[in-house]
C-alpha positions in Angstrom: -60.6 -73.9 -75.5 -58.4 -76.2 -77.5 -56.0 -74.3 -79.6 -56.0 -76.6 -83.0 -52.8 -75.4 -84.5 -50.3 -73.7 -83.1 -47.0 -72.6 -84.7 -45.3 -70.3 -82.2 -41.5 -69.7 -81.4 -39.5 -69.3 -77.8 -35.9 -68.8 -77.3 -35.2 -70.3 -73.9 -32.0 -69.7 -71.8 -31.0 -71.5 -68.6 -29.0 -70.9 -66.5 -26.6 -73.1 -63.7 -27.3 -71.9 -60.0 -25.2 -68.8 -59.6 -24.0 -69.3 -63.3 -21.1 -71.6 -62.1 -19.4 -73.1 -65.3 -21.0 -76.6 -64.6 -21.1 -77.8 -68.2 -17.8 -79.4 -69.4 -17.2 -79.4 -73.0 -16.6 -82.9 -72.5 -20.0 -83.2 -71.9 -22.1 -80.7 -73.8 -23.2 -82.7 -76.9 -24.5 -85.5 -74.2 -26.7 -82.8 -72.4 -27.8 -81.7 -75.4 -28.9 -84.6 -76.5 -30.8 -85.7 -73.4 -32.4 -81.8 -73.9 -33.4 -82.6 -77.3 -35.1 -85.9 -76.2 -37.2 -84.1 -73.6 -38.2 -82.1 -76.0 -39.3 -84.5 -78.5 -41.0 -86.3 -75.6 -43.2 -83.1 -74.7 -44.5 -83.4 -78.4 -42.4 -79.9 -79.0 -40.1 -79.3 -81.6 -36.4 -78.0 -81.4 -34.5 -76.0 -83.8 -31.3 -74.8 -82.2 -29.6 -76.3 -78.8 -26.1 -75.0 -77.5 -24.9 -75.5 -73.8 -22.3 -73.2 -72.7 -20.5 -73.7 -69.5 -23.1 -71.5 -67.6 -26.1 -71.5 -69.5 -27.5 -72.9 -72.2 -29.7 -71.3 -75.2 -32.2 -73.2 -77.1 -35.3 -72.2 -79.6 -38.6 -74.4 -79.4 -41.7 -74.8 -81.1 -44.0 -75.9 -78.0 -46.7 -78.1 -78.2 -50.1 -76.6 -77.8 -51.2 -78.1 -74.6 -48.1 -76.8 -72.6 -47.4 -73.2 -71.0 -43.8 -71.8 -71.6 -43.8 -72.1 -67.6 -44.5 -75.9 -67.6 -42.2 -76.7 -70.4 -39.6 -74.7 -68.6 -39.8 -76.5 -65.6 -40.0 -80.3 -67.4 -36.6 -79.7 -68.9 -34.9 -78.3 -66.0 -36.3 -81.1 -63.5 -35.7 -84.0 -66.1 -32.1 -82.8 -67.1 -30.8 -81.8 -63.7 -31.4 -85.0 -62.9 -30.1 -86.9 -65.8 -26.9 -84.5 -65.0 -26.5 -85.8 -61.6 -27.3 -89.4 -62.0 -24.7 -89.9 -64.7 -22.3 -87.5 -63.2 -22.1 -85.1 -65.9 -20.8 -81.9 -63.7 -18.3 -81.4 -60.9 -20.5 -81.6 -57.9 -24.4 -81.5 -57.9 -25.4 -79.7 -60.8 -28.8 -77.1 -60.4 -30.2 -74.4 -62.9 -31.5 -71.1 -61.5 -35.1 -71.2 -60.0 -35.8 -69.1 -62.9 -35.3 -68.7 -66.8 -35.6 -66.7 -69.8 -38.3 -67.1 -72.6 -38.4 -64.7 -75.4 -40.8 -64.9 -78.6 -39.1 -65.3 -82.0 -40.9 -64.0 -84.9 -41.2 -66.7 -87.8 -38.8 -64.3 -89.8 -36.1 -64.3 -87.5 -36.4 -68.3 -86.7 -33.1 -68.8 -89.3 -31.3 -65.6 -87.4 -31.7 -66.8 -83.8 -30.5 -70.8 -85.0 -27.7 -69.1 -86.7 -27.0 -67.2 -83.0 -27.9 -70.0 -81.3 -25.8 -72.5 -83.0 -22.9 -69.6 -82.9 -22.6 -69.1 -79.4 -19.1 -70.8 -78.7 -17.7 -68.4 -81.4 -19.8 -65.4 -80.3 -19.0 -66.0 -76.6 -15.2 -65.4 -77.6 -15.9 -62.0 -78.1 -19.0 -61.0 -75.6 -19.5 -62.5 -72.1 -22.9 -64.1 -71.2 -23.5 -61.1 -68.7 -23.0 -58.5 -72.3 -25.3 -60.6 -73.8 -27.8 -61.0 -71.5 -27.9 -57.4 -71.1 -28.6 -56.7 -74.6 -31.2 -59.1 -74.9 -33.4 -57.2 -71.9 -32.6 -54.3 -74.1 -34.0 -55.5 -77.2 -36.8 -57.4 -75.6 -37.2 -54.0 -73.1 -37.3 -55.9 -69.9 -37.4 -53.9 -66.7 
């Protein structure tokens, strides 16, 4: 069945294989960027991108003919190759086989850009590891 409208919210994180610091500040905006413009290209809508050195957080409105599985795997096979090509990272540059997706409530959209768009404050205080923990928590992930 065709879904006719669709308005829902995912926050993605990525990771970089074995969470190696692969993304240079010098670089971040640039990966971003590319990001955004497979994003827009998949006829989805971003809200909030930030790439850390190990992983990167972003919130998405997908479009409504793609899984959160296919969308997952466009971005990380267009932009690991974009990173490698252009030689954006010391050495090649690979995400983890897998990623994070987590629903957003339409309520919280403005909360989780605000956290998103926070992160290189936020990271001053709490590692990615703390954080990552806490989010299983709240999302009660086994």
């Amino acid at each position: 069945m065709k879904i006719e409208y669709n308005k829902s919210y995912t926050h993605f994180i990525f990771t970089t294989l074995h969470r190696l610091p692969l993304i240079s500040e010098d670089y971040r905006q640039q990966i971003e960027k590319y990001i955004t413009g497979i994003v827009n290209h998949l006829g989805c809508e971003l809200y909030a991108i930030y790439a850390n050195p190990e992983h990167v957080h972003f919130l998405v409105s997908l479009a409504s003919n793609l899984s959160e599985a296919d969308f997952a795997e466009s971005i990380a096979n267009d932009s690991d190759h974009y990173i490698n090509e252009k030689k954006l990272s010391d050495g090649i540059f690979k995400w983890e086989n897998t990623c994070s997706a987590f629903s957003v409530s339409k309520r919280d959209v403005n909360k989780v850009n605000d956290f998103i768009l926070g992160q290189k404050e936020h990271h001053q205080i709490q590692t990615f590891d703390q954080e990552y923990e806490e989010f299983l928590k709240v999302y009660q992930v086994k």
